[in-house]
N, C-alpha and C positions, 0 to 999 in steps of 0.2 A: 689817557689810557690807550696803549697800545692793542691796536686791534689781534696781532698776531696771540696776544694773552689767549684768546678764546678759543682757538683750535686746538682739540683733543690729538693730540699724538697716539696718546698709546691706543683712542677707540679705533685711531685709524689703522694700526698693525697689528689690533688682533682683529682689524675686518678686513685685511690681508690674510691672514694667520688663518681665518675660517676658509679663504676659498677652496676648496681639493686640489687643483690643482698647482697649487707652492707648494704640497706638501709632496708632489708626488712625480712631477715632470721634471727632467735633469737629476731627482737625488738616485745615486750610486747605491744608496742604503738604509730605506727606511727605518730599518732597526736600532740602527746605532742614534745615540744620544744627538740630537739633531740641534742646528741651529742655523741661520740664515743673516746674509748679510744686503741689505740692501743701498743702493745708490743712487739719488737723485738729483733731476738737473734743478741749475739755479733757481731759477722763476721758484723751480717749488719746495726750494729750502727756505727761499726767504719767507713761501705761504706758510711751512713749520715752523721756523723758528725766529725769522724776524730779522736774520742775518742778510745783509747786502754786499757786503764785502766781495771783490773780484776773486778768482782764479781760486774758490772755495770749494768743498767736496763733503757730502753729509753719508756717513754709515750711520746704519741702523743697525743693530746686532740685537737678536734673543739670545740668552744663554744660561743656562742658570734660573730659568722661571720671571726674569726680568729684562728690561728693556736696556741699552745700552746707545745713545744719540752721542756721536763724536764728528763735529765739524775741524777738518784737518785744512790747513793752511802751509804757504810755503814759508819756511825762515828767513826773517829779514838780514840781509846782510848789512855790515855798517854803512858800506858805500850809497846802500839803497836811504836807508836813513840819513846821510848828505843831501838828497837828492828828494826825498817824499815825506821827510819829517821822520822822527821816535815812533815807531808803533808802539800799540797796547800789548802787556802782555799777553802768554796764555789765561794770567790767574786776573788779568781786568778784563779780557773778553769775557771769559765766563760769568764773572759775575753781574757785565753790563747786561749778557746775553741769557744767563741761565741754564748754559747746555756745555760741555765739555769740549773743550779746545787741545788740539793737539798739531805736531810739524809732520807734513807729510813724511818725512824721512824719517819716522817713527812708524809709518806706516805699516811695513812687512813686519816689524817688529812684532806688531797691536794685531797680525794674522797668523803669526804663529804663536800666540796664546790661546788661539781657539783648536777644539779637540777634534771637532770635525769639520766637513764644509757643503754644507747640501749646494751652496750657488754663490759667489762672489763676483760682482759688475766692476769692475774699475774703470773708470771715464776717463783716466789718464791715458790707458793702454785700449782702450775701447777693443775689450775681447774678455772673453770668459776665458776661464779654468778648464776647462772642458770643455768637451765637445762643443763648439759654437748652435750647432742645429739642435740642442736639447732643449736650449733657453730663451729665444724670444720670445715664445708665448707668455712665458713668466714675466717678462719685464711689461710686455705690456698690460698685462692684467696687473698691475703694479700700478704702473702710468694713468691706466684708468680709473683704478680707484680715486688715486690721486685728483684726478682733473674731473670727478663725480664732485670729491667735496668742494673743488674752485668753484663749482656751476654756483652753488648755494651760497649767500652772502648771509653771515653771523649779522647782527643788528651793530656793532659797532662798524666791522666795514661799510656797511650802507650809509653808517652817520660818516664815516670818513671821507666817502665817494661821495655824498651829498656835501660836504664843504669844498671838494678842487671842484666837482660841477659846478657850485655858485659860485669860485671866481673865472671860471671859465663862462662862465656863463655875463659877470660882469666883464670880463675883455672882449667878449665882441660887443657888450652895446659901446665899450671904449671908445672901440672903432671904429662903429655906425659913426660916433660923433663928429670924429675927428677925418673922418674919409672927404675928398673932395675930388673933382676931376683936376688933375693936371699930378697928383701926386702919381708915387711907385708903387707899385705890389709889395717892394720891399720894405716900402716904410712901416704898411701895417701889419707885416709881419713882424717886423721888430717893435713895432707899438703893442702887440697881441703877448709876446715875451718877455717884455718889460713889464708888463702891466703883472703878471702873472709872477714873474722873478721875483720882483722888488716887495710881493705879500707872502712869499713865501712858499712857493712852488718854483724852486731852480730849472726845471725840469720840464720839459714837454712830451709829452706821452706819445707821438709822433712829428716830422716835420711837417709844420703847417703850409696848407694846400692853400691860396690866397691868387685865384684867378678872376680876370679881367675879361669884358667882351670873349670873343669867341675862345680862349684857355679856361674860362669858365666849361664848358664840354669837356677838358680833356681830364678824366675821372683823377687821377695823381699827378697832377701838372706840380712841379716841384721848382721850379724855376721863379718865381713870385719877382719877377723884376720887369715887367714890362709897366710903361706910361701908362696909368686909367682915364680914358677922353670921358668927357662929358656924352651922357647915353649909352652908357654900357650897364653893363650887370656885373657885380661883383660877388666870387664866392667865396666864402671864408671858411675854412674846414681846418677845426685847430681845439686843443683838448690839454691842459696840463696835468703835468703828474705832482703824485704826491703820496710819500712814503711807499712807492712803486706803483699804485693803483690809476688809473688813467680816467681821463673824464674825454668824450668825442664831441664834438658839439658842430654843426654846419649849416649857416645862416648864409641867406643870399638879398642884396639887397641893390638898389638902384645908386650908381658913384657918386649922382646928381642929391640925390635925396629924393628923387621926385620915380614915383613908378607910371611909363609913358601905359600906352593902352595894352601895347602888344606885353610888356613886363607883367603887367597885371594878368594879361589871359593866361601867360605862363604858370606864374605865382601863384595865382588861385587854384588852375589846377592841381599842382603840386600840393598845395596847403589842404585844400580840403581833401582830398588822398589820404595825406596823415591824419589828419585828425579822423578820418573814419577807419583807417588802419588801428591805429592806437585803441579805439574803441574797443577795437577784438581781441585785444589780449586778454589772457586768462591763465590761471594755472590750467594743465593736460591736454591745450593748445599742441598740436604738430606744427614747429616750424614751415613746414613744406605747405600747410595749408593755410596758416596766414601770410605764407607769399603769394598763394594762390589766389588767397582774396585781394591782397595787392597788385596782382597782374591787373585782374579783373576790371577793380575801379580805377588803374588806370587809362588802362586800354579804355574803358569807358567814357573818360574825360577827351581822349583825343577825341574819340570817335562826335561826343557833342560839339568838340569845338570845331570839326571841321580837317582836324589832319589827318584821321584817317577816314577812308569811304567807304569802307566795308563794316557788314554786319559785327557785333561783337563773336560769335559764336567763331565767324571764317578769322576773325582777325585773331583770337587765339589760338586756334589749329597754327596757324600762321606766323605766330610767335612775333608781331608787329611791335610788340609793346618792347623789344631788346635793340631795335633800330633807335627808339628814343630814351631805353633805360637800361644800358648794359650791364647793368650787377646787379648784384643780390637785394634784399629788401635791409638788412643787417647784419648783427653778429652779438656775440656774448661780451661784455666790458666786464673788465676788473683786472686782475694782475698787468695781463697783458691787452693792448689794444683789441685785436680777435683773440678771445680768452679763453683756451683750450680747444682740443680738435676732436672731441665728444661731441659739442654742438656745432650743429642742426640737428644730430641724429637724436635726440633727445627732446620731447617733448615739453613746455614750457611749465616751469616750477615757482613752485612762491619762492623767492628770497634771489632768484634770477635779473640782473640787472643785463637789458640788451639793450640795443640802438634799432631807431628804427628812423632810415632813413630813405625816403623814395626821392627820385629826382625825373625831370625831364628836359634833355640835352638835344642840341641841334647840333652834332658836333661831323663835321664836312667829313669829315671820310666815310662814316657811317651812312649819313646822308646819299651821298655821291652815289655810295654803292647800293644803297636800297631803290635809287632811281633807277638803278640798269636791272635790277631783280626783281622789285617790288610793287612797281611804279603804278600797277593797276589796284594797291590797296591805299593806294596814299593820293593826297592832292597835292600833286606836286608844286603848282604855284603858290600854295600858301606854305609850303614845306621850303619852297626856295627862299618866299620873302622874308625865313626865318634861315638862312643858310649861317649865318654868320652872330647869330643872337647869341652865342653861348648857351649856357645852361644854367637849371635851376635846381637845387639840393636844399632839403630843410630835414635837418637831422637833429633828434633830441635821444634822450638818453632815460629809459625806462623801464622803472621796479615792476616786478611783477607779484602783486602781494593777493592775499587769501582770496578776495574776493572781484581781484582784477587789477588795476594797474594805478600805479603814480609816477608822471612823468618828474624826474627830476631836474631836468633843465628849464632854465627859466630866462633864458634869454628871449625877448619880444620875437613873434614872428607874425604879429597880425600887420597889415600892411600902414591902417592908420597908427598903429605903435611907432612902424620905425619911423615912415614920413616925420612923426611926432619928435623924435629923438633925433633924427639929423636935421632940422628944420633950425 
């Protein structure tokens, strides 16, 4: 069953339709018989209607007391067809799709059979009919509607996002197994792709992040081609896609199989972090304040283990905890990897699938320059004898349901797991 089945179009345009201000910003003329046409980017044609197809365009027209959805496409020439195969008709899209196909050079045609025009977007010509300065509050109160209903996952998308999470969640223990010192960064990348392709996700929901020793710290290392020595840390930060929805997943683990002392103080730190992070989610949750609680216990972990010297209260004023965690605690999954630009500013909801990912990095520039700034909140020789360890991220992927949360990644991250798995 196609998840796109479940989203309501039309409650969505007449919960456009009710706001005041569509009906009332940009039009020329209330009075006259009105109608409106709107335009939306890809991402969220495919959330209405399921379409994925390139260089695609969706109006929505009222007119007449009823809805009009027409997905315009460019006409295949013959030549293209040498070259990319036969497309589908207009009359077999539609009926794959269920929504009405038309060639964009039909276009002008399909706008002057309408009688009036309160507001027309065209993404080709990216400019309005009118006055430019009448309309953007329109589009984005559009936008937002729009990326209100992406926050909320229907119970088939969750069933969807819960099977590329479990096979993303089976390619990294793939990888655990198959990791050894002397191998590439790039092997297990292509091992994490393969694995993931070959069942039936083509697709990677981003390029996998797969750093070694100290590229372990650098937050979006993209390069995944350096040697892994024996003694390093390895970070695997790698998510497949599937029917456009993404799964994030980011496991760190010892190259060797074996976690030495200092990987463990690391690891623990971090780990128990998450899991008393994850504890607090809840529906009506503020983002901002379950990051705040994740400052907190982390700043609090350095401070027990010795890397930082200062009280908790000076070390937050202080802002300590961004020299060893520079980003955020998460973000919202599903369509797109950070999924919509609504959240943070929205507090946390049932049917909400986020990440929640804390890390903590030794990563030398950071370092270097916290020693010439900072140097009286930190122990700098235990900060040194960590200059070069890389870093540690345990990232899982989590529903936020009625009565609080279900992680859905299930990749092992307790330390005798993995030992257990790459042993």
């Amino acid at each position: 069953v196609d998840p796109f089945d479940t989203i309501d179009t039309v409650d969505l345009i007449d919960a456009i339709d009710t706001v005041d201000t569509i009906g009332t910003i940009g039009t020329i003329d209330t009075t006259i018989d009105n109608f409106s046409i709107y335009t939306i980017d890809k991402l969220t044609i495919r959330y209405l209607t399921g379409v994925s197809m390139p260089d695609v365009m969706l109006t929505i027209c009222y007119r007449e007391s009823k809805y009009e959805f027409v997905i315009w496409i460019e006409e295949p020439s013959e030549k293209e067809s040498v070259w990319n195969g036969l497309p589908m008709s207009l009359s077999q899209l539609q009926e794959v799709y269920g929504i009405q196909f038309n060639y964009i050079t039909h276009y002008e045609d399909y706008l002057n059979t309408l009688e009036s025009t309160s507001w027309i977007y065209d993404q080709r010509q990216m400019m309005f009919e009118e006055e430019i300065s009448l309309y953007p509050s329109r589009q984005n109160i559009i936008l937002q509607l729009l990326e209100q209903c992406r926050t909320i996952k229907t119970d088939l998308e969750v069933e969807l996002m819960q099977n590329v999470i479990n096979l993303s969640s089976e390619a990294h223990v793939d990888v655990m197994r198959i990791c050894k010192p002397g191998m590439y960064e790039s092997q297990l990348d292509a091992h994490f792709q393969y694995y993931t392709a070959s069942r039936g996700c083509r697709h990677q929901a981003y390029l996998p992040i797969v750093g070694s020793g100290v590229n372990s710290s650098v937050l979006h290392y993209k390069d995944n081609t350096a040697k892994m020595e024996d003694g390093d840390v390895l970070l695997i930060d790698a998510g497949a896609e599937f029917k456009g929805y993404a799964s994030d997943i980011t496991r760190t683990f010892p190259v060797n199989g074996k976690f030495s002392e200092d990987q463990k103080v690391v690891y623990t730190m971090v780990l128990d972090a998450q899991k008393k992070i994850i504890e607090e989610v809840r529906p009506g949750l503020d983002w901002e304040e379950l990051s705040s609680i994740a400052t907190s216990i982390l700043t609090q972990a350095l401070i027990e283990y010795g890397f930082i010297t200062c009280n908790l209260d000076l070390a937050l004023r202080q802002n300590i905890l961004s020299i060893f965690m520079p980003h955020g605690l998460g973000h919202l999954l599903g369509l797109d990897v950070h999924d919509t630009t609504i959240f943070p500013q929205i507090p946390l909801a049932e049917g909400m699938i986020i990440t929640i990912e804390p890390g903590i990095y030794f990563n030398p520039v950071l370092l270097d320059e916290a020693f010439e700034t900072k140097s009286k909140y930190l122990n700098i020789e235990l900060c040194k004898r960590f200059h070069n360890f890389g870093g540690v991220r345990i990232e899982d992927n989590v529903l936020v349901t009625a009565d609080g949360f279900k992680v859905l990644s299930l990749a092992p991250k307790e330390i005798h797991e993995i030992e257990a798995i790459m042993s």
